[in-house]
C-alpha positions in Angstrom: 0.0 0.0 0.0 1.1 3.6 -1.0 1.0 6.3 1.4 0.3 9.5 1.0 2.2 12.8 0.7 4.1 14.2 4.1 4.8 17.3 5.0 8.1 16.3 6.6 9.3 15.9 3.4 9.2 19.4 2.3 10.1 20.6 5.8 13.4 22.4 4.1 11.2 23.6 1.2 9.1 25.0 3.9 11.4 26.9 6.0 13.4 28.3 3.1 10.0 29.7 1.2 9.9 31.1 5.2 13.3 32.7 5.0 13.2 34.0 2.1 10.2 36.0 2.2 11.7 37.4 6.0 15.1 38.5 4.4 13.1 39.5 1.2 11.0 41.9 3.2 13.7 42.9 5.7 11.7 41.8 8.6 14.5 42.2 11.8 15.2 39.6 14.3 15.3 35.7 13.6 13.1 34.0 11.6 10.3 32.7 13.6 7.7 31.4 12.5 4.2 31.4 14.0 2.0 29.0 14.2 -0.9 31.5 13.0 1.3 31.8 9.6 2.5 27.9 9.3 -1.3 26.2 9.7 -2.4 28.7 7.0 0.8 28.7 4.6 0.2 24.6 4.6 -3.3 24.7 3.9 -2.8 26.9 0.8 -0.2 24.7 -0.1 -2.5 21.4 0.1 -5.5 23.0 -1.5 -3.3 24.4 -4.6 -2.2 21.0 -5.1 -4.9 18.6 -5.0 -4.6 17.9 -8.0 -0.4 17.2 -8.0 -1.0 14.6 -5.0 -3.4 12.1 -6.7 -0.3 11.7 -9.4 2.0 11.7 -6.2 4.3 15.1 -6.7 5.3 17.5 -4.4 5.2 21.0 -4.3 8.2 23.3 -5.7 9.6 25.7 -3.8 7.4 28.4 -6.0 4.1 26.8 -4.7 5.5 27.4 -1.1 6.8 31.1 -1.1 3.3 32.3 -3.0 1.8 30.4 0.3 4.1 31.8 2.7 3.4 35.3 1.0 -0.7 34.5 0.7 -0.8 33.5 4.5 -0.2 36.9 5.9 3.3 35.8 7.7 4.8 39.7 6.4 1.7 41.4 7.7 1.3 39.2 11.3 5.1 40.4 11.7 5.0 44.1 10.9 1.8 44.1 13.5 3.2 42.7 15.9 6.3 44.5 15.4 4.7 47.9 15.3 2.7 46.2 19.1 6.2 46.1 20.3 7.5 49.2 19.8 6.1 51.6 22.3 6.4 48.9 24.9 10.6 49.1 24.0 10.9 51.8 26.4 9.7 50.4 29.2 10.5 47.5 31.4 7.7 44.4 30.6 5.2 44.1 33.2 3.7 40.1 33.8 0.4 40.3 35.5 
């Protein structure tokens, strides 16, 4: 019996559509990579290539930077960037 596709197998395919849209943008800091981005990025992925899995190929690394780019990761960074700015200044408070 044949199994399906896995997503460990394009876990570098993954991470590098990841990096590359970061240093593309010039988001600062690591790459890091939320789980609000990944869930969605993976999805896209899956649903762009129904088709591709039932003849058993994978997606390029093209398929995975337009997901990484469709998902919001760039946006989700800048806003939470932009949250953290004002709250530089001042020593972080845990309630």
């Amino acid at each position: 019996m044949r199994s399906g596709y896995r997503l460990a197998h394009d876990a570098q395919l993954l991470w590098n559509a990841f990096e590359q849209v970061h240093n593309k943008n010039g988001l600062p800091g690591e790459l890091e990579i939320p789980m609000e981005s990944f869930a969605p990025a993976v999805e896209i992925t899956r649903e762009s290539c129904r088709d591709a899995d039932s003849k058993h190929e994978r997606p390029d690394q093209g398929r995975w930077v337009a997901a990484v780019k469709a998902c919001g990761y760039v946006q989700v960074r800048l806003a939470v960037r932009k949250e953290m700015a004002p709250a530089a200044g001042r020593a972080l408070e845990i309630a």
